[in-house]
C-alpha positions as CSV (number, residue, x, y, z in Angstrom):
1,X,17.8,16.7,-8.6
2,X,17.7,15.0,-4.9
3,X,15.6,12.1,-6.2
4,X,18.1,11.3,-8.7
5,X,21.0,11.4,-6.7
6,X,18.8,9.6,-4.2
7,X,18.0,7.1,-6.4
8,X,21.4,5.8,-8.2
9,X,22.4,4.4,-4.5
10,X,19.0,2.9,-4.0
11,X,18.9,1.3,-7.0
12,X,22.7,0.0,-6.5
13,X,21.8,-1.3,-3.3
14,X,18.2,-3.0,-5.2
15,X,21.1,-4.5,-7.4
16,X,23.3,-5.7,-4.9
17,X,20.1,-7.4,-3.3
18,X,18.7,-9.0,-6.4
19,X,22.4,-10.7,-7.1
20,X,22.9,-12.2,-3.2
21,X,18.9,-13.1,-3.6
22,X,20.8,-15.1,-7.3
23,X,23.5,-16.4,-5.6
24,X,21.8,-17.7,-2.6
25,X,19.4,-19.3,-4.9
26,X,21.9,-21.2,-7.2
27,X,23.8,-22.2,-3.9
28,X,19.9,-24.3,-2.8
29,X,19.3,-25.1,-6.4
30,X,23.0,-26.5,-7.5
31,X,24.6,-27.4,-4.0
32,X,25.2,-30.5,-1.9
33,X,23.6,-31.2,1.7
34,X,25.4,-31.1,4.3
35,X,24.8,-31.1,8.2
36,X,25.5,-28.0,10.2
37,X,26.0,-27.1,14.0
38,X,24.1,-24.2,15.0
39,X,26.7,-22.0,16.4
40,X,24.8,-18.8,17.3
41,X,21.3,-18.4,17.2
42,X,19.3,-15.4,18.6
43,X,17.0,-13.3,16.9
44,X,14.2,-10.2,17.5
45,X,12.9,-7.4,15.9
46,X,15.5,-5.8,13.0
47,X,18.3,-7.8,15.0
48,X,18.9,-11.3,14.2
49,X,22.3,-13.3,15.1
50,X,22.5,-16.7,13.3
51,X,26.0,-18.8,12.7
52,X,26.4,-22.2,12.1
53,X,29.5,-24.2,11.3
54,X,30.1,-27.6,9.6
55,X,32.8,-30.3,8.1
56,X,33.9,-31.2,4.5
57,X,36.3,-33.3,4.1
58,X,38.5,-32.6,7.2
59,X,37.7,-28.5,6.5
60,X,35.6,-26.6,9.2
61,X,33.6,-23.8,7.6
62,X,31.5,-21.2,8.7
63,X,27.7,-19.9,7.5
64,X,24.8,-18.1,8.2
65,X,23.6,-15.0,6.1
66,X,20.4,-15.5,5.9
67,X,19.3,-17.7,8.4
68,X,16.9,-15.3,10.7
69,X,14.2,-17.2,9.8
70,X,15.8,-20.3,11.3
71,X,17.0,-17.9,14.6
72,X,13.3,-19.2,16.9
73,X,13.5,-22.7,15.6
74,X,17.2,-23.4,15.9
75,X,18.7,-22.7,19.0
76,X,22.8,-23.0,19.7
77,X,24.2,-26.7,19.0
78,X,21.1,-28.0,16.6
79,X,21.6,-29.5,13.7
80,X,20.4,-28.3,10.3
81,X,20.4,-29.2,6.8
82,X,22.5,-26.8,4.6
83,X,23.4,-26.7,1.0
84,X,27.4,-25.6,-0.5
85,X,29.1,-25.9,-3.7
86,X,31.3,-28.4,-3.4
87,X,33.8,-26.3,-5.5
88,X,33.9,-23.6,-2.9
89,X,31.9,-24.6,0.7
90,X,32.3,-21.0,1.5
91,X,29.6,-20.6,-0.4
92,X,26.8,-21.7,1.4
93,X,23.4,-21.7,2.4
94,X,21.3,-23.3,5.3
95,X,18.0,-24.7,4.0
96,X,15.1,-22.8,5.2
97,X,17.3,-19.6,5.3
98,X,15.9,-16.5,3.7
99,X,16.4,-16.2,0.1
100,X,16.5,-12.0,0.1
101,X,18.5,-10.7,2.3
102,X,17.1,-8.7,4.9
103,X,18.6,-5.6,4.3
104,X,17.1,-5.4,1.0
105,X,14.1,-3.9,2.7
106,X,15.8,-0.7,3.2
107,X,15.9,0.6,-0.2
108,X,12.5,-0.7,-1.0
109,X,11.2,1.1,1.7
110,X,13.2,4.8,1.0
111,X,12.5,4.5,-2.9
112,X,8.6,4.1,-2.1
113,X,8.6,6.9,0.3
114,X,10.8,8.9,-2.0
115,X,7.9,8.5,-4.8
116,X,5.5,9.3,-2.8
117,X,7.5,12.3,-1.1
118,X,9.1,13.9,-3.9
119,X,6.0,14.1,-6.5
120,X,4.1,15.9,-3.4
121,X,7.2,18.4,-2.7
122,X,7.5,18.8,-7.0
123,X,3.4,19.8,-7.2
124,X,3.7,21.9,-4.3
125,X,7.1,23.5,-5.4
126,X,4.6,24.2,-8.8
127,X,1.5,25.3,-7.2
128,X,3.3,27.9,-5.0
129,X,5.2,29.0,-8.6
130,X,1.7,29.2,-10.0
131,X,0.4,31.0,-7.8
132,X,2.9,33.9,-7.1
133,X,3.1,34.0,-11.2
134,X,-0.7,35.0,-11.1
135,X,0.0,37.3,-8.5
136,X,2.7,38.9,-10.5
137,X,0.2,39.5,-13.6
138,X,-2.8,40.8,-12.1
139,X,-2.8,44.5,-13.1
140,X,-2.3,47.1,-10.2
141,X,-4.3,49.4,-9.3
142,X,-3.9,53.0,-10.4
143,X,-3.2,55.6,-8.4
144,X,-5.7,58.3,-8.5
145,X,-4.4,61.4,-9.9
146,X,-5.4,64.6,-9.3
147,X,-6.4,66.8,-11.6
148,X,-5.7,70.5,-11.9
């Protein structure tokens, strides 16, 4: 019962990952290039800050999910190459960014501990059944009774 109510979040959260992974990807396969000033860029293990701003047709916007990967080569106030669709530049995406998001990992790696965890609690959870079920059917052993 754990596992399942476990796994309908997990497997939301797989979802959620699998349509940003989607909607990144369309954003590098169908959007324009643009040039981008690296606003923020510091990154180190499980923390990464990346932000880089840029200029369409007189409009500043803002980016930089995704970017961690770009964090040690792009320090604050480089230039990069990033891709938008030029029907919304709030959607965008700096070339060389990760594809996934990084947060993705976090149900990938509950889910395969939960498989691994719960089988291993369920045969246990059986095994002990088993065995106190033997121990209920052995037959007792009589008490001796005096005869008179």
């Amino acid at each position: 019962m754990i596992f399942l109510l476990l796994s309908v979040p997990l497997s939301a959260i797989v979802i959620a990952g699998m349509k940003e992974r989607d909607r990144r990807a369309d954003i590098l396969a169908r959007g324009e290039s643009a040039e981008a000033t690296v606003t923020r860029s510091s990154g180190g293990v499980g923390k990464c800050l990346f932000d880089y701003e840029f200029v369409i047709d007189g409009q500043s916007y803002e980016g930089g999910p995704g970017g961690c990967p770009l964090a040690g080569e792009a320090s604050k106030g480089t230039r990069i190459l990033i891709r938008y669709l030029p029907g919304d530049p709030d959607e965008n995406v700096a070339v060389g960014a990760a594809v996934w998001p990084g947060w993705i990992a976090v149900p990938i790696l509950l889910g395969g501990a939960l498989l691994v965890i719960f089988p291993y609690l369920f045969v246990m959870e059986w095994w002990e059944r088993r065995k106190l079920a033997k121990r209920r059917q052995r037959p007792r052993p009589s008490s001796p009774t005096s005869e008179k």
